[in-house]
C-alpha positions as a printed NumPy array, in Angstrom:
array([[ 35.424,  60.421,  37.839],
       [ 38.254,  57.895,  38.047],
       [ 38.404,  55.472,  34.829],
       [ 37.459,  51.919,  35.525],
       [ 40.422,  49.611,  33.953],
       [ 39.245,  46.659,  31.529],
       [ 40.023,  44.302,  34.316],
       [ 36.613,  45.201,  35.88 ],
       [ 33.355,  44.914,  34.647],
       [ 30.878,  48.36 ,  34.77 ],
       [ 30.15 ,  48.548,  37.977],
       [ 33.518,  47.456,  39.274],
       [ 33.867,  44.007,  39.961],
       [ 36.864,  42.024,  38.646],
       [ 36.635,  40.041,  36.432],
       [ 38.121,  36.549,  36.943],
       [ 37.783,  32.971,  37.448],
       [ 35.187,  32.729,  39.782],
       [ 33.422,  35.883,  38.684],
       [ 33.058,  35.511,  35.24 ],
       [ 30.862,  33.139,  33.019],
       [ 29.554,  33.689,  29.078],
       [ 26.453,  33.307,  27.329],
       [ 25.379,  30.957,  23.828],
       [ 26.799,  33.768,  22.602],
       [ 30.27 ,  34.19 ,  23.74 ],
       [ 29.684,  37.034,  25.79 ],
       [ 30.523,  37.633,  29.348],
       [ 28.676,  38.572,  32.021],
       [ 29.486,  39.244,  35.62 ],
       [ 27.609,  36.857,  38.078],
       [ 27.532,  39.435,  41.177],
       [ 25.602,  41.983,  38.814],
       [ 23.484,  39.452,  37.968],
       [ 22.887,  38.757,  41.06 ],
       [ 22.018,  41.967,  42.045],
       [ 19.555,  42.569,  39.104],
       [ 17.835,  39.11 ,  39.734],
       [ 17.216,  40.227,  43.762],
       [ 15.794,  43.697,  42.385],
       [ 13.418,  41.445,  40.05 ],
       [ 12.598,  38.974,  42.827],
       [ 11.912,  41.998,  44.999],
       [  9.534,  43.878,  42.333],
       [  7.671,  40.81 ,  41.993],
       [  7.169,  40.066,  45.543],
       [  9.147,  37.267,  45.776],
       [ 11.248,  35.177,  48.301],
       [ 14.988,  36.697,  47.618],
       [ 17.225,  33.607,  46.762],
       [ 20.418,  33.201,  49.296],
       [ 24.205,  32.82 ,  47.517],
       [ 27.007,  31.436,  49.178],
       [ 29.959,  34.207,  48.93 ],
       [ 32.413,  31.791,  50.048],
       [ 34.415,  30.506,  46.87 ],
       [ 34.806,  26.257,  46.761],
       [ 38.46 ,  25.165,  46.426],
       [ 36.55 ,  21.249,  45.429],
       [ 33.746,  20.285,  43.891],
       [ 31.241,  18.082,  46.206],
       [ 33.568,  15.132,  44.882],
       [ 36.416,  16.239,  45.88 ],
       [ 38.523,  17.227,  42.519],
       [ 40.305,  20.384,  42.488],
       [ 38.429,  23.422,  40.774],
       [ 41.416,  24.805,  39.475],
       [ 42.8  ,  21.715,  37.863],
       [ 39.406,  20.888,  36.414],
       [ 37.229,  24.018,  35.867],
       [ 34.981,  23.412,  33.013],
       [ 31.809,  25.962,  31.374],
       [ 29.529,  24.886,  29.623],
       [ 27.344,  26.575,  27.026],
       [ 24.949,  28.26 ,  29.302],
       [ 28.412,  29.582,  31.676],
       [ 28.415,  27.121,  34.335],
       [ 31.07 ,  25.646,  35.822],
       [ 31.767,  21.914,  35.609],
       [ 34.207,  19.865,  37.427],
       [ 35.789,  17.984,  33.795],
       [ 36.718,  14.945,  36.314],
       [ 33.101,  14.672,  37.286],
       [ 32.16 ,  14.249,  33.795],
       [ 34.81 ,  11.854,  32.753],
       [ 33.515,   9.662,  35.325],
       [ 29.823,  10.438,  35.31 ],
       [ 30.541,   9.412,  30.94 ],
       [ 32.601,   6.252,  31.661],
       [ 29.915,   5.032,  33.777],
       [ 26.941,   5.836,  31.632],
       [ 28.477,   4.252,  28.708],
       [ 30.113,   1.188,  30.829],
       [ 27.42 ,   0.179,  32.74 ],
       [ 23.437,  -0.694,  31.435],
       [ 20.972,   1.348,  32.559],
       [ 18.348,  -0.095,  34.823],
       [ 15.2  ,  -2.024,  33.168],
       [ 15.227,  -3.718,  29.72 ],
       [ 15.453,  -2.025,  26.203],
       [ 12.747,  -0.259,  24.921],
       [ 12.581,  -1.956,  21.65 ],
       [ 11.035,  -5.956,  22.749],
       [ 12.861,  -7.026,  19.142],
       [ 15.779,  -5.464,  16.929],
       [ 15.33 ,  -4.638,  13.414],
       [ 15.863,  -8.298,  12.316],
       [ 13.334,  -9.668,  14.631],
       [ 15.338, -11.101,  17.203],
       [ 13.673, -10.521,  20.93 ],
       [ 15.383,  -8.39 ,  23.052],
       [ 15.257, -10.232,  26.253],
       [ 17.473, -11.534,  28.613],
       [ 20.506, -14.03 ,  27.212],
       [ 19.842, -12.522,  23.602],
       [ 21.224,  -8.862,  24.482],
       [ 24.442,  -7.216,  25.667],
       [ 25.517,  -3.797,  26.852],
       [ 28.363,  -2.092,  25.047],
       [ 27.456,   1.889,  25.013],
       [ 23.744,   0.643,  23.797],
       [ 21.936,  -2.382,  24.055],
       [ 22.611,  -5.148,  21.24 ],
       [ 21.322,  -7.999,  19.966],
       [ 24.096, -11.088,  20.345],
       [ 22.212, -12.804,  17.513],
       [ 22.876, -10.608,  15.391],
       [ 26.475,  -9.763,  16.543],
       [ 27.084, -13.606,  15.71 ],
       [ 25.974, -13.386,  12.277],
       [ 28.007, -10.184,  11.596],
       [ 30.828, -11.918,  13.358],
       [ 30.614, -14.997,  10.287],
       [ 29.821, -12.98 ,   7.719],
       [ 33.086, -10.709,   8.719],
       [ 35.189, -13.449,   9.528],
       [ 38.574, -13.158,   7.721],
       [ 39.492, -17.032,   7.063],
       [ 43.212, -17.945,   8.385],
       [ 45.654, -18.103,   5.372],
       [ 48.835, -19.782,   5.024],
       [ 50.849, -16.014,   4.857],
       [ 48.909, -15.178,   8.273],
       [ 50.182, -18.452,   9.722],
       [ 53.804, -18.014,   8.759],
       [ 53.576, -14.919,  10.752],
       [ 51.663, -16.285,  13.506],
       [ 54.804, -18.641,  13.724],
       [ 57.106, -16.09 ,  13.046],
       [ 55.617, -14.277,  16.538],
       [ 54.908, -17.261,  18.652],
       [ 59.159, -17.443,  17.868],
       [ 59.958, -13.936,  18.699],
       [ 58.705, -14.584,  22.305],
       [ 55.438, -13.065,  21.618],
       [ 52.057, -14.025,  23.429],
       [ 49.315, -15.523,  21.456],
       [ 47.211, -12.823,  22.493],
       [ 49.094,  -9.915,  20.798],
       [ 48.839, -11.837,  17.382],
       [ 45.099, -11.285,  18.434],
       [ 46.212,  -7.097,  18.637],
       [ 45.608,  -7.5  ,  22.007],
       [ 48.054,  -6.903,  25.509],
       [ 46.998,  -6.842,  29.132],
       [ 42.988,  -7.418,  27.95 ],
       [ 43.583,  -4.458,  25.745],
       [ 43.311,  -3.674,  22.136],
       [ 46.771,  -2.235,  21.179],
       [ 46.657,  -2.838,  17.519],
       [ 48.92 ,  -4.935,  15.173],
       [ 46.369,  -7.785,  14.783],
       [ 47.095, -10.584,  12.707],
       [ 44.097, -13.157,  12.448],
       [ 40.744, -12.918,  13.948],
       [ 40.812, -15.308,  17.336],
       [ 37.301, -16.941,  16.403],
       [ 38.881, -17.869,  12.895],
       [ 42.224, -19.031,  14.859],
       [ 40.216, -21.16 ,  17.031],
       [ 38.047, -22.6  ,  14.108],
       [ 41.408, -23.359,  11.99 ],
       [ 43.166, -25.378,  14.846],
       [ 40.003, -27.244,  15.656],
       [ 39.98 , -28.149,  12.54 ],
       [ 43.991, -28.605,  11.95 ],
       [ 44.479, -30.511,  15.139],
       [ 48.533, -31.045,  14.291],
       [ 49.202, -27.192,  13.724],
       [ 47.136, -26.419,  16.901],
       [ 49.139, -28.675,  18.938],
       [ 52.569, -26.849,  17.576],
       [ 51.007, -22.932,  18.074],
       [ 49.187, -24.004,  22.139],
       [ 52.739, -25.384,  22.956],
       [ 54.475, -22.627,  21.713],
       [ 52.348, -20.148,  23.326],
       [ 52.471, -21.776,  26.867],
       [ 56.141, -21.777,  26.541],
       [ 55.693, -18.279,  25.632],
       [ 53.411, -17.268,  28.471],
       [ 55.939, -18.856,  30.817],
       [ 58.726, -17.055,  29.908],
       [ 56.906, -13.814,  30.511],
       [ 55.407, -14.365,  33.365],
       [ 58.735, -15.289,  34.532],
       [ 60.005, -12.016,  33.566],
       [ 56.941, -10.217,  35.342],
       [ 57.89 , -12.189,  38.216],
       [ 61.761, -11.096,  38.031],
       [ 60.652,  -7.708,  37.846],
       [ 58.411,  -7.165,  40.509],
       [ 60.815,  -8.982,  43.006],
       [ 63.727,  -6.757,  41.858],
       [ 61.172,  -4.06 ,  43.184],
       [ 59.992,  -5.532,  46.346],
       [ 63.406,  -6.681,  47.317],
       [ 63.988,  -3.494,  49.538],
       [ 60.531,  -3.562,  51.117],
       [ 61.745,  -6.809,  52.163],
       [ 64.92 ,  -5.379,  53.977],
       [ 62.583,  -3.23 ,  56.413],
       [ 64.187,  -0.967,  58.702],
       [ 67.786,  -1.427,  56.74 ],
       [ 67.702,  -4.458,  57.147],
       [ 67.247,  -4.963,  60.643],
       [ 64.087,  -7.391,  60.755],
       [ 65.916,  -9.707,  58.405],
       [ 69.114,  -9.44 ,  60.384],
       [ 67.534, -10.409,  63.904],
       [ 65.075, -13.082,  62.15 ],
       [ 68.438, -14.83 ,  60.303],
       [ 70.555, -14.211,  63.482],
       [ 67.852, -15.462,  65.867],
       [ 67.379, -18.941,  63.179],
       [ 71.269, -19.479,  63.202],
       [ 72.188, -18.751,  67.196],
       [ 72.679, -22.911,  67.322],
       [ 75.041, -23.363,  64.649],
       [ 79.096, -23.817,  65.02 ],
       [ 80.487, -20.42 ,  64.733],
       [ 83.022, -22.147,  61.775],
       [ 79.827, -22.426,  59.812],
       [ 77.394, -19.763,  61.176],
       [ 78.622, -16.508,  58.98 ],
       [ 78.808, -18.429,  55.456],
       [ 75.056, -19.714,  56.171],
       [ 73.789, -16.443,  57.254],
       [ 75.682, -14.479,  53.93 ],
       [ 73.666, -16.798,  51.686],
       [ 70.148, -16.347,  53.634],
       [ 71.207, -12.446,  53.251],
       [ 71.812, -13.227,  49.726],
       [ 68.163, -14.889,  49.159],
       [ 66.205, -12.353,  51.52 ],
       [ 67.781, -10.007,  49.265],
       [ 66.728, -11.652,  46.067],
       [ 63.205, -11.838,  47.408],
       [ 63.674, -16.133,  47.408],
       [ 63.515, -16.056,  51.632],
       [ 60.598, -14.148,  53.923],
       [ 62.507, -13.438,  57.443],
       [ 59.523, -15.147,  58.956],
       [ 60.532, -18.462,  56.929],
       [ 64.151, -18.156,  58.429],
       [ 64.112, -20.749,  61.213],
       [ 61.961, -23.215,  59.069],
       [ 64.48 , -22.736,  56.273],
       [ 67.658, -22.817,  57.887],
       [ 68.592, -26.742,  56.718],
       [ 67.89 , -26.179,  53.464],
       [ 70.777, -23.268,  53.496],
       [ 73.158, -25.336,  55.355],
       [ 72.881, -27.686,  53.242],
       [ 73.674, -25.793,  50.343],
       [ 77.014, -24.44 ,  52.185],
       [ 77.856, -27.837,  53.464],
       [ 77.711, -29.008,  49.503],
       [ 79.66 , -26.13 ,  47.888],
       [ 83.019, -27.917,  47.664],
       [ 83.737, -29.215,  44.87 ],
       [ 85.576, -32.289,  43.332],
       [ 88.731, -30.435,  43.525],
       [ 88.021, -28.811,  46.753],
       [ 88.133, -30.271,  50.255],
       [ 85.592, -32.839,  51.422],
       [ 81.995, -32.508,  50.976],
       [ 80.746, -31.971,  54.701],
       [ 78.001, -34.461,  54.458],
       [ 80.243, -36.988,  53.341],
       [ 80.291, -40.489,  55.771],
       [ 83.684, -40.839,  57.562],
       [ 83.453, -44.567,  57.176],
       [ 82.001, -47.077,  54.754],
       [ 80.202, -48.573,  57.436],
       [ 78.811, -45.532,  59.548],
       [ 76.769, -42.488,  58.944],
       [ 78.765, -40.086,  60.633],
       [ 79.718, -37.297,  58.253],
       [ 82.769, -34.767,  58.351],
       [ 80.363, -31.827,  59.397],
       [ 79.318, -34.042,  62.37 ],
       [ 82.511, -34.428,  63.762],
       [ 83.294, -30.474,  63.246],
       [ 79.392, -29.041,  64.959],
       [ 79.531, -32.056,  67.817],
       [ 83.272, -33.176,  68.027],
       [ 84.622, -36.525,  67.278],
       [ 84.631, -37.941,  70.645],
       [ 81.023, -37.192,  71.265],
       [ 80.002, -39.397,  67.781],
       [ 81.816, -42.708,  69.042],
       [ 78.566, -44.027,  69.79 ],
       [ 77.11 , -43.413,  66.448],
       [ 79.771, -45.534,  65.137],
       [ 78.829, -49.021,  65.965]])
């Protein structure tokens, strides 16, 4: 008789992943022979034999990966770990149906509605108030000069809070009920730290801004560029061709930048000619929209896109 190797249990089925669970014990077991020796039980009892799938599941019935997030628990069953991340995130973020058990809390507050909160367990907001004063840190004049020295540092009111996209982060200087309490009360020195914080907040949404255009700015140039390229060259067919290919480099420029939507290019087109009729300077040649006469309106870039002889009439 041939040996059986270690990779198999007794009666020689291998033992792996999908074949292979343990008891409270530790122990393994092999599911087909279990299997088997339930059926012979089921059979000596007179009993309905129980039907197994033989076919091994690449996803669990939500659709995560087994072998990515293959899980056993103390009995040796598998679990998806994905499943249960979500299945725990949900029980502990959102209440469970019906009101709390308890009708008051230990300090004999009622435990109705507007006088209880979920956060992993019901709670009484009464008495989250009072811990909230009796807790309170009071605002002192070393936590203001670092307040200040923050708010000057280009920091966000809300991180002297320990706080950053609606997130605790850490690095918390004063308590934002006792902040809010002190200006109310310090109306001068509230009026200095809200300005300085709206500057603040300006600035960096300004840089989110910056950011997020620098990253859009080629899904703006579709197809290499050629939606912007027909929508600029189809807004500038009209123009003089003296003038046409410095207006359409700065649209390119802005579409570029993310400050012009090819769909806005017709609408837009003054505002860019403009801005290349005004680029000489006072030691360059004449300002295009400058008037000829003292007495007329006709400008220098009329006389160049119509021709002189057509703008006699403007004239008188």
């Amino acid at each position: 008789m041939s040996k059986i190797p270690a990779t198999h249990c007794r009666h020689g089925h291998p033992w792996n992943d999908e074949n292979t669970r343990f008891n409270n014990r530790g122990d393994r077991y092999c599911i087909i022979c279990q299997r088997v020796q339930g059926a012979a039980y089921r059979r000596r009892k007179g009993r309905k034999p129980r039907i197994f799938s033989m076919t091994i599941p690449i996803y669990c019935r939500h659709g995560h990966l087994w072998s990515e997030n293959i899980r056993y628990d103390s009995r040796g069953y598998r679990v998806c770990a994905a499943c249960k991340r979500a299945s725990d995130k949900k029980r502990l973020s959102e209440p469970p149906s019906g009101s709390p058990k308890k009708p008051f809390c230990p300090h004999g507050h009622p435990m109705i509605a507007g006088n209880i909160k979920w956060a992993s367990g019901w709670i009484c907001v009464a008495c989250k108030r009072a811990c909230d004063r009796r807790t309170e840190k009071p605002v002192t004049r070393e936590k203001l000069e670092r307040i200040f020295a923050a708010l000057h540092e280009g920091k966000a009111l809300a991180e002297c809070y320990g706080k950053k996209n609606n997130r605790y982060v850490g690095g918390k200087i004063v308590d934002s009920g006792a902040l809010i309490k002190y200006l109310r009360e310090n109306p001068r020195i509230g009026k200095r730290i809200r300005a300085l914080s709206r500057t603040n907040r300006r600035t960096i949404m300004q840089a989110v801004a910056d950011r997020k255009r620098i990253v859009a700015a080629p899904a703006i140039m579709r197809n290499n560029g050629a939606d912007a390229y027909q929508a600029i060259l189809r807004a500038t067919a009209n123009l003089w061709e003296g003038e046409r290919g410095d207006v359409m480099s700065l649209m390119f420029v802005a579409a570029a930048e993310g400050r012009l939507k090819p769909k806005d290019a017709a609408a837009r087109l003054p505002e860019f000619l403009r801005d290349h009729r005004r680029q000489f300077g006072k030691f360059g040649p004449v300002s295009l929209d400058q008037p000829l006469f003292d007495d007329g309106s006709v400008t220098l870039g009329d006389t160049i896109t119509t021709g002189l002889w057509q703008s006699e009439s403007s004239w008188q």
